[in-house]
C-alpha positions as a printed NumPy array, in Angstrom:
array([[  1.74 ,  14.841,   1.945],
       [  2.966,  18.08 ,   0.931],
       [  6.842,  17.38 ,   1.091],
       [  9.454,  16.376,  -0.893],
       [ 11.25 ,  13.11 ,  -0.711],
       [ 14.539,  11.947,  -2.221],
       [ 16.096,   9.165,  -3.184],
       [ 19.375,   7.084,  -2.524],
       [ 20.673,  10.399,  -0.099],
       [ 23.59 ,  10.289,   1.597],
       [ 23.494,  11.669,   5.628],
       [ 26.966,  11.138,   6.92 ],
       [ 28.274,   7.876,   6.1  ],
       [ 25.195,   6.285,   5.409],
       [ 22.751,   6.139,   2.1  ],
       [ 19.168,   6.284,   3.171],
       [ 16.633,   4.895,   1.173],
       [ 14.498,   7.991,   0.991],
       [ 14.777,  11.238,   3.073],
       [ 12.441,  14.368,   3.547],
       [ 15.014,  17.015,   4.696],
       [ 11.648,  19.324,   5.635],
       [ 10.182,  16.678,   7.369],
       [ 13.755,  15.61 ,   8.979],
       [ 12.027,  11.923,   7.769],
       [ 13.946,   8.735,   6.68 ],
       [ 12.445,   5.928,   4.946],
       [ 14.422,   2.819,   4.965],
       [ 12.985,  -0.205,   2.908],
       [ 14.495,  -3.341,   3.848],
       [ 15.043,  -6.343,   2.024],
       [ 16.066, -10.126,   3.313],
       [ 19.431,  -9.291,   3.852],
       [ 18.317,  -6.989,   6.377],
       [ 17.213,  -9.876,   8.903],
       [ 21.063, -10.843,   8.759],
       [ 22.173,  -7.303,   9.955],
       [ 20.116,  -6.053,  12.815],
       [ 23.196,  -4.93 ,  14.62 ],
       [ 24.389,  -2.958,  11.585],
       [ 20.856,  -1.133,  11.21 ],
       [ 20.394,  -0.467,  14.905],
       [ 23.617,   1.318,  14.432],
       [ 22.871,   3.035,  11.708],
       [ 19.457,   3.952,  12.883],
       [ 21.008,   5.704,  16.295],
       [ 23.436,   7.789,  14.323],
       [ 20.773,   9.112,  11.809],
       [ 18.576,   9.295,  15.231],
       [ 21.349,  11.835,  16.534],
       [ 21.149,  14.246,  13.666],
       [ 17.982,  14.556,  14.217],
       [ 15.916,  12.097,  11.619],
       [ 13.086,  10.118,  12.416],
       [ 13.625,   6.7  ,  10.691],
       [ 11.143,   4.306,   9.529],
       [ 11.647,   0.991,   8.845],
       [  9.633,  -1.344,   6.25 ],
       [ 10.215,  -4.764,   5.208],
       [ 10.084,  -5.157,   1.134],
       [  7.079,  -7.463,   1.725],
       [  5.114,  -5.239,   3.762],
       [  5.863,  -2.341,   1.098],
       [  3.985,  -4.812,  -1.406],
       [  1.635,  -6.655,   0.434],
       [  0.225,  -3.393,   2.322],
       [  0.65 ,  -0.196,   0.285],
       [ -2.079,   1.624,   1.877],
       [ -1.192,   0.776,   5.66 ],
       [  2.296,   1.884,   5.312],
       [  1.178,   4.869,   3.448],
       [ -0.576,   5.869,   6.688],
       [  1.894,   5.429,   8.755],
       [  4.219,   7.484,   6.284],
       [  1.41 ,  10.261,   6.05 ],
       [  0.543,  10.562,  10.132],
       [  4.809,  10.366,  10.699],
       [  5.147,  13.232,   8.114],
       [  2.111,  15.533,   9.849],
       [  3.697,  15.066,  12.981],
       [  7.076,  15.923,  11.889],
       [  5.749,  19.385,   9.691],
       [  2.513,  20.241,  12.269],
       [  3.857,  19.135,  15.996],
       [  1.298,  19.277,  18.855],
       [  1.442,  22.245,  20.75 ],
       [  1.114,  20.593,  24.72 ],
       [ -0.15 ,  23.621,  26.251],
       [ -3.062,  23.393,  23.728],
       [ -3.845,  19.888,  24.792],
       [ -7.429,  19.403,  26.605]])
C-alpha cells in the first residue's frame, strides 16, 4: 500500500493496535472482550478521531475468516487517506 504501519503504538493514553502516522490510519483488531466494552471503544475511538486518525475496526474473526475483504477495505481507506479527491475535479 505504500506506507508504513506499526505496531502496539501509543497516541495519547491509548495503545492502538496498528497505526500509519503517513496515512493518519488506525487499525484496531478486536477480540471477544471487545463486545463487553462498546462504551470504552466508542470513547476511545472519538479521542483518536480528534487528533485526527481515521480508525478502523475489525473483529478477530473477520481478520481470519476474510483476509482479502478486509485487506480492501484497509487498501481503499489508506488511498484515500495518502491521494484525497480533489472536489473541484469531480465530473
Amino acid at each position: 500500500m505504500g506506507v508504513k504501519f506499526h505496531r502496539q503504538v501509543p497516541v495519547g493514553r491509548y495503545f492502538v493496535d496498528f497505526l500509519s502516522r503517513e496515512a493518519r490510519l488506525i487499525i484496531e483488531a478486536d477480540g471477544g472482550q471487545h463486545g463487553e466494552q462498546l462504551d470504552y471503544d466508542a470513547q476511545r475511538t472519538e479521542f483518536l478521531e480528534s487528533r485526527g486518525f481515521k480508525v478502523l475496526r475489525f473483529w478477530n474473526h473477520e481478520i481470519f475468516d476474510d483476509t482479502d475483504a478486509i485487506m480492501d477495505v484497509i487498501a481503499e481507506a489508506v488511498h484515500w487517506s495518502v491521494h484525497p479527491e480533489n472536489p473541484k475535479n469531480r465530473t
